[in-house]
Every structure is written in structure tokens, then in C-alpha cells.
N, C-alpha and C positions, 0 to 999 in steps of 0.2 A: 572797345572801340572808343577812342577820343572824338569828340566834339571840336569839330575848327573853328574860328575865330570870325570866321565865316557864317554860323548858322541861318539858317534857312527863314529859323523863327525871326529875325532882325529885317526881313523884308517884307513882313508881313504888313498888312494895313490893319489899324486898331480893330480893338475887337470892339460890339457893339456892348453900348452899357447891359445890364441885365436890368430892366422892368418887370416890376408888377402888374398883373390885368389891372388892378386900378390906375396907375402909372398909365396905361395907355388907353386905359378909358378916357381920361382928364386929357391926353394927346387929340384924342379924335375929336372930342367935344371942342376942343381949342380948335384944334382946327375947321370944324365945323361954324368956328366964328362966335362963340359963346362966352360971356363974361366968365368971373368969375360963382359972380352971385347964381349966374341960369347954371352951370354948372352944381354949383351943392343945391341946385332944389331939382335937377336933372337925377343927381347923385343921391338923393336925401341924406344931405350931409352940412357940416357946415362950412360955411364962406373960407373961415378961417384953417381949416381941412384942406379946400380945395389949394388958398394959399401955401397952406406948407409941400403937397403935391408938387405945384407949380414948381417951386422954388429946389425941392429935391431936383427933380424931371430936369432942369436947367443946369442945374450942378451935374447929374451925371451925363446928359450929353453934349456939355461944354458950349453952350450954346446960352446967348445974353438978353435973348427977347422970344417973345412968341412969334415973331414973323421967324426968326431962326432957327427955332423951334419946329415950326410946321417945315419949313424948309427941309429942315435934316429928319424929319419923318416920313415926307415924299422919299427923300433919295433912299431911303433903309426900308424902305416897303410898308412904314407903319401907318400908314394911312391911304384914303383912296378918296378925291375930291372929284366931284361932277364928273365919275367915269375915268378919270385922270388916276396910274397908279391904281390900278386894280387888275388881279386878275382872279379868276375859276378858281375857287380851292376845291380839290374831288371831294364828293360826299363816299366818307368811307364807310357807311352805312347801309349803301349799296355794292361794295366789292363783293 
């Protein structure tokens, strides 16, 4: 079977970058309103760490600031602010 010129895959909406749990730890912390510096002592880590996180995080979700940042984490579910963007995950420890 040929592939048309047409594919399906071409209407797609981008895929979401691939993060690390540290990648979205430093997302929530950010967004949570946290420097960089409260960050690597949240983290025990350092400043300069937290920095280069930042700076990956930005590059891979095309995104130029922390307010854009936090922005495109609401819309992708990767964060949950005052109840805002959350919901129930099952405890599958109970199934």
C-alpha cells in the first residue's frame, strides 16, 4: 500500500517535547514563582544547574520567557496553579 501525498501524519499538531522529571520539577518550581537561586536550594543543586535546566526547558518548548513558559505548561497539563489545571490521577494502588 502507497502512502498519499495526503498523509494523515501532516495534520497533526506537534508533538510535545520529551522532559525529564527534573525538567518538570524546575517547570513547577517556576511556576510556583520561585527564583532561580530558591530553586537549586529547593533542588540541592546549584544556581548554575538550575540555569542550564532553564535554558534546555526553553529551547525545547520553543518558548522565550518564564511567563511563556508557565503558559505552555498550563495549556499541556504540566502544571496545576491554585486549583487551576488539575485534576484526580487514580491511585492505582488501590485498583
Amino acid at each position: 500500500m502507497q502512502s498519499s501525498s495526503t498523509d494523515m501524519t501532516t495534520h497533526r499538531t506537534p508533538a510535545q517535547p520529551v522532559l525529564s522529571d527534573r525538567e518538570l520539577q524546575v517547570i513547577e518550581l517556576v511556576a510556583a514563582g520561585l527564583t532561580n537561586q530558591d530553586i537549586a536550594a529547593q533542588l540541592e543543586i546549584s544556581k548554575r544547574t538550575v540555569d542550564n535546566h532553564i535554558s534546555n526547558i526553553l529551547h525545547k518548548t520553543q518558548t522565550d520567557n518564564r511567563v511563556a513558559l508557565v503558559r505552555w505548561a498550563l495549556q499541556w497539563g504540566k502544571v496545576c496553579l491554585d486549583e487551576v489545571n488539575c485534576c484526580a490521577l487514580p491511585n492505582y494502588d488501590s485498583l
